[in-house]
C-alpha positions in Angstrom: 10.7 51.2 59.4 8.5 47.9 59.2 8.5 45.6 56.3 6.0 43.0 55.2 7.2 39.5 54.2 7.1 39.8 50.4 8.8 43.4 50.4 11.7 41.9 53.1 12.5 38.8 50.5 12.7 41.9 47.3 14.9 43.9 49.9 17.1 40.9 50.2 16.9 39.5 46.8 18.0 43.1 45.4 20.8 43.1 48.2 22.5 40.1 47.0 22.3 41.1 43.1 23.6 44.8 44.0 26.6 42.9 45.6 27.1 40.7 42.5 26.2 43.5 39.9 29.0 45.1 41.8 31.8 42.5 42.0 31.0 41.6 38.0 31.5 45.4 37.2 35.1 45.1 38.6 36.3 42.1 37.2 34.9 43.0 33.8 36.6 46.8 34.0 39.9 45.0 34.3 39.6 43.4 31.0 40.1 44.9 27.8 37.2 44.8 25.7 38.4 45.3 21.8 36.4 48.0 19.6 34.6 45.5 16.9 32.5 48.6 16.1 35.8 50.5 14.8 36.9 47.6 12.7 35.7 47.2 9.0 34.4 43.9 8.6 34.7 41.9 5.4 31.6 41.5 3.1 30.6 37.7 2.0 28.0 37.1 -0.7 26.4 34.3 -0.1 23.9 32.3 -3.0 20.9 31.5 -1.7 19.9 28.1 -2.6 16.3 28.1 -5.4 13.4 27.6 -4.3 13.3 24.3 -5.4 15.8 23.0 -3.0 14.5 24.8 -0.1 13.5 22.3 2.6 10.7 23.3 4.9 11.9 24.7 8.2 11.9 23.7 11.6 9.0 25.8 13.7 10.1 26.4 17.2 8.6 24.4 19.7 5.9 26.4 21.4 4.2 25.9 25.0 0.7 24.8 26.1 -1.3 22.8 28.4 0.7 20.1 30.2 4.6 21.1 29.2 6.2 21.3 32.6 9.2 23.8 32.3 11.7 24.9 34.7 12.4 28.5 34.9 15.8 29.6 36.7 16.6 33.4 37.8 20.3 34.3 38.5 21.2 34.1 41.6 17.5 34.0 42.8 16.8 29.8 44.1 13.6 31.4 45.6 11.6 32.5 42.4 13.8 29.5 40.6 11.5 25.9 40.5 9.4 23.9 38.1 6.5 24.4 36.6 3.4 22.8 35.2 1.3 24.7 32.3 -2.6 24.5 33.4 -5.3 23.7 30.9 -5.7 26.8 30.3 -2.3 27.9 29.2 -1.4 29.8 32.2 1.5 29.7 34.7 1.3 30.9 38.5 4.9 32.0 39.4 5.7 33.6 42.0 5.4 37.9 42.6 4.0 37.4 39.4 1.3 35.7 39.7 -0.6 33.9 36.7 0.6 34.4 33.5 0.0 33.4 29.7 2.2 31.0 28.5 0.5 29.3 26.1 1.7 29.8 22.0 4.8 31.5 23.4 8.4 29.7 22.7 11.0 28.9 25.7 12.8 32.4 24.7 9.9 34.5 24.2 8.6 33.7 27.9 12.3 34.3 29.4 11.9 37.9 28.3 8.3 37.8 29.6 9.3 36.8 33.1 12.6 39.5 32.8 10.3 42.1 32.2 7.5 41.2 35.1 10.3 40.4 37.5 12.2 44.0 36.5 9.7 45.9 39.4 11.4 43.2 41.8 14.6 42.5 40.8 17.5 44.9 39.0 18.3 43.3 35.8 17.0 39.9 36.5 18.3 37.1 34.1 15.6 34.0 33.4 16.1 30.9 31.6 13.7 28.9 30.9 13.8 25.3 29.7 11.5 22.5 28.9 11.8 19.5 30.9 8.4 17.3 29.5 7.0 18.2 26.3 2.9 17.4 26.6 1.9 14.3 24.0 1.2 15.4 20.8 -2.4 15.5 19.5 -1.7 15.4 15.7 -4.9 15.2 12.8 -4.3 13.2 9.6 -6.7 13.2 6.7 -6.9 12.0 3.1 -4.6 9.3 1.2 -3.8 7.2 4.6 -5.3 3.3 5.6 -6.7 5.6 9.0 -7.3 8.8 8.5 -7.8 11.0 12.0 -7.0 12.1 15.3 -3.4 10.2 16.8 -1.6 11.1 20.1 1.5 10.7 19.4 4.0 10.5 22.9 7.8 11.4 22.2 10.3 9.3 21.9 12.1 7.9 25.1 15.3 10.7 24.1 12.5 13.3 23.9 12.6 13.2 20.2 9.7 14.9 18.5 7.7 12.9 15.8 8.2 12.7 12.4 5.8 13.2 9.2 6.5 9.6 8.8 6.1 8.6 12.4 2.2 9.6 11.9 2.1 8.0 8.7 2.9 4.8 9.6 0.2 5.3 13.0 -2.2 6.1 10.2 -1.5 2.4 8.5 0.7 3.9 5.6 -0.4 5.7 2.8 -3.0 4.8 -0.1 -1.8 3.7 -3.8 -4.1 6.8 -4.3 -2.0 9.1 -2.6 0.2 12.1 -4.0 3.6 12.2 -1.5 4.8 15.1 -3.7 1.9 17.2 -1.9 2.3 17.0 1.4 1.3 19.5 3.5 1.1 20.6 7.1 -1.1 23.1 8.6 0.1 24.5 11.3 -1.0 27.3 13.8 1.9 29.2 15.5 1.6 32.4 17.4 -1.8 32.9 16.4 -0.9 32.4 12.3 -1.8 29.5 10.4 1.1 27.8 8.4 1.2 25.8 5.6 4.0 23.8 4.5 4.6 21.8 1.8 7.0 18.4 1.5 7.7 16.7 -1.1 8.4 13.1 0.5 9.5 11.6 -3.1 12.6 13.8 -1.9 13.0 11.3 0.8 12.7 8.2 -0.6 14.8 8.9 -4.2 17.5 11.7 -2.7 17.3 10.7 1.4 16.4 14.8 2.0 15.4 14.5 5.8 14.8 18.0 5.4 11.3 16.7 3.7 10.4 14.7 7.2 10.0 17.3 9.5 9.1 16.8 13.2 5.8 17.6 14.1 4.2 19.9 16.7 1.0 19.6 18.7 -2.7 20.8 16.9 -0.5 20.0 13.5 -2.6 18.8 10.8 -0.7 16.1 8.1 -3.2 16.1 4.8 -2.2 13.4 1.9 -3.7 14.4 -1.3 -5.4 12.1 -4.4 -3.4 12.1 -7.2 -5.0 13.0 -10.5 -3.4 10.0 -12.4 -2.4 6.8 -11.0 1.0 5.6 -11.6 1.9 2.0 -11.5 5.7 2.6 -11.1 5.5 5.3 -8.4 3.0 3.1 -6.6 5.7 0.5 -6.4 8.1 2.6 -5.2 5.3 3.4 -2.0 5.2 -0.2 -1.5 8.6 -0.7 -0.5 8.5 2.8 1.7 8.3 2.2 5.3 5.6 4.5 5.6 4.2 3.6 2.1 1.0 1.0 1.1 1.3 -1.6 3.8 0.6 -5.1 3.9 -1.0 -6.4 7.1 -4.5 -5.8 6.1 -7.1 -8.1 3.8 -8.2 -6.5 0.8 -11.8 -6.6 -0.4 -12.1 -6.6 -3.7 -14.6 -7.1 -6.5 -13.9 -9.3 -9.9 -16.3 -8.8 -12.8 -16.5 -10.2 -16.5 -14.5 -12.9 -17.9 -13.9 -14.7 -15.3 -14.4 -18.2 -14.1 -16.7 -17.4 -10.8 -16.8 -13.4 -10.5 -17.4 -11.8 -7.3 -16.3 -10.7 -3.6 -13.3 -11.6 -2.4 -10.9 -11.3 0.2 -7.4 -10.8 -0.2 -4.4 -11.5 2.0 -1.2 -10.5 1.4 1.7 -12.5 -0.1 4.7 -13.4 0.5 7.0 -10.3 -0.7 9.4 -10.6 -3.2 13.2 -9.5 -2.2 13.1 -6.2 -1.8 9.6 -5.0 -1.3 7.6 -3.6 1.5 9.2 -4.0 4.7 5.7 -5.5 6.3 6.8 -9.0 7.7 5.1 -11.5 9.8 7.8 -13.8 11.8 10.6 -12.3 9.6 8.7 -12.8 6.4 8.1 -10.6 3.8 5.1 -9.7 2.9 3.9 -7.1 0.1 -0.1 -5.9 -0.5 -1.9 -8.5 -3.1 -2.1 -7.6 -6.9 -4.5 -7.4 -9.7 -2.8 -11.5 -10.3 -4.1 -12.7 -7.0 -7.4 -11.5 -7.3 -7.8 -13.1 -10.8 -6.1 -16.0 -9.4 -8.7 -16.1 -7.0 -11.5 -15.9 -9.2 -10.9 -18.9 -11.1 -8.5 -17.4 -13.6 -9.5 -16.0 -17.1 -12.0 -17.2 -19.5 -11.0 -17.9 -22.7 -12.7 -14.8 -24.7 -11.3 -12.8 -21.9 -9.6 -9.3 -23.0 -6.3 -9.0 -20.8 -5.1 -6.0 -23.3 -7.9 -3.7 -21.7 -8.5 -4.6 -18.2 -9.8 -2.1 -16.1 -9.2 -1.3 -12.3 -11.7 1.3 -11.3 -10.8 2.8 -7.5 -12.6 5.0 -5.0 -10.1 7.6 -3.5 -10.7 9.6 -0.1 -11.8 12.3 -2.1 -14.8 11.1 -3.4 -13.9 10.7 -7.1 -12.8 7.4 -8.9 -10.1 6.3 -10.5 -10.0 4.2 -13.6 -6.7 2.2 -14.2 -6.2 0.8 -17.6 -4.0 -2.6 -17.2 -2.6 -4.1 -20.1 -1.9 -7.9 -19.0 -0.4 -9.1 -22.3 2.1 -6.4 -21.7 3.0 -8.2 -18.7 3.3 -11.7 -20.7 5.9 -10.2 -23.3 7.8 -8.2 -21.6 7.6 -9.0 -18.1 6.8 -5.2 -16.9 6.1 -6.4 -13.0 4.0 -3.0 -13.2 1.5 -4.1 -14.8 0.4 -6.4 -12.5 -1.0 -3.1 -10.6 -0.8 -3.0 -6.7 -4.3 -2.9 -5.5 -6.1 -1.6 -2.4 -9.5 -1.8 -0.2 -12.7 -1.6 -2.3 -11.3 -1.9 -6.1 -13.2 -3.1 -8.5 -11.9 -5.2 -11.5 -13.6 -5.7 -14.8 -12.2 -8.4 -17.7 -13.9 -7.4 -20.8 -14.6 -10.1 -23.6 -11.7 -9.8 -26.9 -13.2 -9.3 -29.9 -10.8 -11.9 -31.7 -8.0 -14.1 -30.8 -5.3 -15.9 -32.7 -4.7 -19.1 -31.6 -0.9 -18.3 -30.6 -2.4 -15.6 -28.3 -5.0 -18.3 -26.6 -1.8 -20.4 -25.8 0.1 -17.8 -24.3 -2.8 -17.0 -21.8 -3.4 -20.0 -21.4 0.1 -21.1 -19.9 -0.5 -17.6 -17.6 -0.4 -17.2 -13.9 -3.7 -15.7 -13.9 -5.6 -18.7 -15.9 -6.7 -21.3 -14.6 -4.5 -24.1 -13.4 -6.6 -27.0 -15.0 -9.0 -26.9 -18.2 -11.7 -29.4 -19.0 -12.1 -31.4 -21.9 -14.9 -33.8 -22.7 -13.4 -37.3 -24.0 -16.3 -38.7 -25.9 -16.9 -41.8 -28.1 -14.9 -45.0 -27.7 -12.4 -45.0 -25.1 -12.5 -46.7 -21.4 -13.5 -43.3 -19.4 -15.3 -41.4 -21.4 -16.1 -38.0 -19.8 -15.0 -34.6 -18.6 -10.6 -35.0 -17.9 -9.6 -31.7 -16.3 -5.7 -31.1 -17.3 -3.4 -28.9 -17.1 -3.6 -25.4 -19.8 -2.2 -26.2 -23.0 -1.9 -30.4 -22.3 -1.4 -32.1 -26.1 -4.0 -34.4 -27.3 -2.5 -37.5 -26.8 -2.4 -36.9 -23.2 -6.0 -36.0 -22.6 -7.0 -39.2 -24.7 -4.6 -41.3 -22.0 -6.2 -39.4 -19.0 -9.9 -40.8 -20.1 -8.2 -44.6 -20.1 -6.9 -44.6 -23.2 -8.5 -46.2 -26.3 -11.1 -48.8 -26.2 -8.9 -51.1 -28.3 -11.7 -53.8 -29.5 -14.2 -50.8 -30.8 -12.2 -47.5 -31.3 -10.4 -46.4 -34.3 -6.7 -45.3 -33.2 -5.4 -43.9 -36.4 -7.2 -40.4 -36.1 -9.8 -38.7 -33.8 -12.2 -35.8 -34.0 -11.6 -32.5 -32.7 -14.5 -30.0 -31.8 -13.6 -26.4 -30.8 -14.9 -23.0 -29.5 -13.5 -20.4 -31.1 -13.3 -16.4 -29.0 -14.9 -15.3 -32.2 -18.1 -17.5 -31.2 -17.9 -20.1 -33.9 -17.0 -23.9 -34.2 -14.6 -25.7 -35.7 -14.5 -29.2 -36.2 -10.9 -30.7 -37.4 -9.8 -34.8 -37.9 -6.6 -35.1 -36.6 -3.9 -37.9 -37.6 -2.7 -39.0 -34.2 1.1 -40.0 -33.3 1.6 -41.0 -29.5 5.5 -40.4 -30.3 5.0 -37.1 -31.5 5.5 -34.0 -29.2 3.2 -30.5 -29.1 2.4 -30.4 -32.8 -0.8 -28.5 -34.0 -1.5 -31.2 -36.8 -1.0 -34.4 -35.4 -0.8 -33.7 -31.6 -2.2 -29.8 -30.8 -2.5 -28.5 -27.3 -6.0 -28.6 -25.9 -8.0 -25.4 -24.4 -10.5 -24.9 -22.2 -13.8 -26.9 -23.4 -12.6 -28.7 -26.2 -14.1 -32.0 -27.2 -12.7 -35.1 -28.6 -14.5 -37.3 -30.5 -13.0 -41.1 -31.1 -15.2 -42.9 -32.7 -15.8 -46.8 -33.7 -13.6 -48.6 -36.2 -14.6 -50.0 -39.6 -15.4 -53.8 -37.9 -17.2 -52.5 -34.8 -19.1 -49.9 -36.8 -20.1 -53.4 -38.9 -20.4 -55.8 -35.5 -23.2 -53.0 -34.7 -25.1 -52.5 -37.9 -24.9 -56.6 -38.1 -25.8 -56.8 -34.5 -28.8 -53.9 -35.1 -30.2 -56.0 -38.0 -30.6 -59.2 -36.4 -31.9 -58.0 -33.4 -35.6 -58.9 -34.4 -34.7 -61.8 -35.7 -33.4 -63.0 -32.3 -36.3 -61.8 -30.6 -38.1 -64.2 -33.0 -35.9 -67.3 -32.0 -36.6 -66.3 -28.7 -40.2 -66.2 -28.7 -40.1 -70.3 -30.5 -37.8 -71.3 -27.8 -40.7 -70.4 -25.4 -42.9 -72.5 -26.4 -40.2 -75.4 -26.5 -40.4 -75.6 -22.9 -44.0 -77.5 -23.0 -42.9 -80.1 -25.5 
């Protein structure tokens, strides 16, 4: 009888697994196989955790184009080897030819090949393992800095990425976004998943069970929140994959202001703790609503710091409106009210309806104010002029920043005061000067912003000029006599 190549290497392949079929049947008769299926087996009730603690499972890894696999039959080196998966999901192996490989796990394609091999080989026995898992192409839309297509390669132990690990490729999340939402769509086997992680999980309770490793054609999506939280967007701050600052910030600054406008923020230097951003091993964490006023020129004085408003676009299309109470910030030193912002807000100061004059002090002594004020000296001292000083600088000191009195013409015992007040009237006060006295609002008050003093002449050099003013003409006279001297 004549055989043809491929039905000589079946003969021989089934030759060799008869003859090791037959020596595992006598070895295994010899042992004593005990009857499990005659033995009563206990009952355990086991509580299944509630559905809030649930973590969202791991999907089996599932095969596609460019996964190279290695796919051993017992006792068989000849159909044994590796394998690449084409482009379009198929495998040619051999007997078999080409076959669809792509959505199916490692186990689902060993009993594939079993059952295409059976016609070949009696009982055959296939493992198949994954040797090179094909770079992941992962999509990533809403709350993130990049929002889109990554690959993502594994990690050099062939570790998978994590929800994080594409966060952080994205450029970390937006002080918009809502990590109790999570999810991930994800096909497998032909059925579209969606899972849902609750990431504040990870960050407050360290569940890794909410930072799942990702599979290719995955889809991360970060949702808007509806209401922006000041504390919570702290806490994403100091997250690894959370607001991140290595980025300038545009930002707009509106109202009462000193120069409103554009501006570009950097980031600062981090306080300890917070965001773990660093440039040469320093901190840094993303600029606040502070800096930008800072930047700006500080506030004005009619400025309202109780109803400050930071209005934010979101990936969704809809805007935010954060209401910031600054004076909150003064008293009790709530850091969160000095809200975290990011690309594209827009901050508007609006103008206070009143202030008290301890309020105006307060502010004025304030980060976010401007480091100098101006006060126009006028009258009879050495300078007179715009002096720019520090907020909140006494009287006395302004008067010794314009030179100091003009000691032959001013009167030193008391000087004028002029004021604006946020109400939009004047007042105009004498004040009783003492150099020796501190900070006192009746004899040495703090300046503000725009104030003017008024020194004006003493008794004798008011006198000197009315005396001076009167016999001007006369002297003109004189003059005009002593003209005609000059011919005699």
């Amino acid at each position: 009888m004549m055989f043809d190549p491929i039905s000589r290497q079946v003969f021989s392949i089934r030759s060799r697994r008869a003859s090791a079929l037959t020596a595992a049947f006598v070895v295994l008769s010899s042992l004593s196989v005990p009857a499990y299926a005659q033995q009563p087996q206990a009952t355990t009730n086991v509580q299944s955790p509630s559905a809030s603690n649930l973590s969202p499972a791991e999907t089996e890894y599932t095969l596609g184009a460019g996964d190279r696999i290695r796919v051993d039959i017992f006792q068989v080196e000849e159909l044994s080897g590796e394998f690449l998966v084409l482009v379009d999901g198929t495998v040619s192996f051999p007997l078999v030819g080409n076959l669809k490989v792509e959505g199916l796990t490692t186990q689902q394609l060993s009993s594939v090949l079993s059952q295409n091999y059976a016609p070949f080989l009696k009982r055959p026995v296939v493992t198949v393992s994954l040797l090179a898992p094909r770079p992941l192409k992962i999509a990533v839309a809403g709350e993130v800095n990049s929002p889109g297509s990554y690959t993502l390669p594994l990690g050099e132990t062939g570790k998978f990425p994590s929800v994080t690990d594409l966060i952080r490729q994205a450029g970390g999340v937006t002080a918009s976004a809502d990590v109790g939402q999570v999810q991930i769509r994800r096909f497998f086997q032909g059925k579209q998943q969606v899972l849902t992680l609750n990431m504040w999980e990870l960050l407050q309770e360290g569940n890794q069970g909410q930072n799942i490793t990702l599979r290719d054609g995955d889809t991360v999506i970060i949702p808007t929140k509806a209401e922006s939280d000041p504390t919570e967007i702290r806490q994403l701050a100091d997250a690894n994959f959370g607001i991140q600052a290595d980025r300038e910030l545009n930002v707009a600054v509106v109202g009462e202001v000193a120069r409103p406008g554009s501006y570009k923020l950097t980031p600062q230097q981090g306080r300890t703790g917070e965001n773990n951003t660093s440039i040469n091993n320093v901190k840094l964490e993303p600029p606040r609503l502070s800096n930008a006023i800072q930047l700006a020129g500080g506030i004005k004085p009619l400025a309202d710091v109780r109803h400050i408003e930071v209005r934010r676009q979101t990936r969704s299309g809809t805007q935010q409106i954060i209401a910031v109470d600054l004076w909150d910030l003064l008293q009790s030193g709530n850091i969160d009210r000095d809200v975290i912002l990011q690309d594209g807000d827009t901050i508007v100061i609006p103008t206070a309806e009143a202030l008290n004059p301890e309020e105006s002090e307060s502010l004025a002594a304030a980060s976010f104010s401007p480091a100098t004020i101006r006060v126009n000296v006028v009258g009879e001292v050495k300078q007179p002029g715009v002096v720019e000083v520090p907020p909140n600088t006494p009287l006395n000191q302004a008067l010794l920043a314009a030179g100091g009195f003009n000691e032959q013409r001013a009167e030193t015992d008391k000087v004028e005061l002029v004021r604006l007040n946020p109400n939009g009237t004047v007042t105009k006060r004498e004040i009783e000067l003492d150099f020796s006295s501190g900070i006192d609002d009746e004899k040495n008050p703090a300046l503000r912003n725009n104030d003017v003093v008024v020194v004006n002449r003493s008794g004798l050099a008011s006198a000197t000029d009315t005396l001076g003013t009167v016999l001007s003409p006369i002297g003109s006279i004189f003059g005009f006599f002593n003209f005609f001297r000059i011919f005699n």
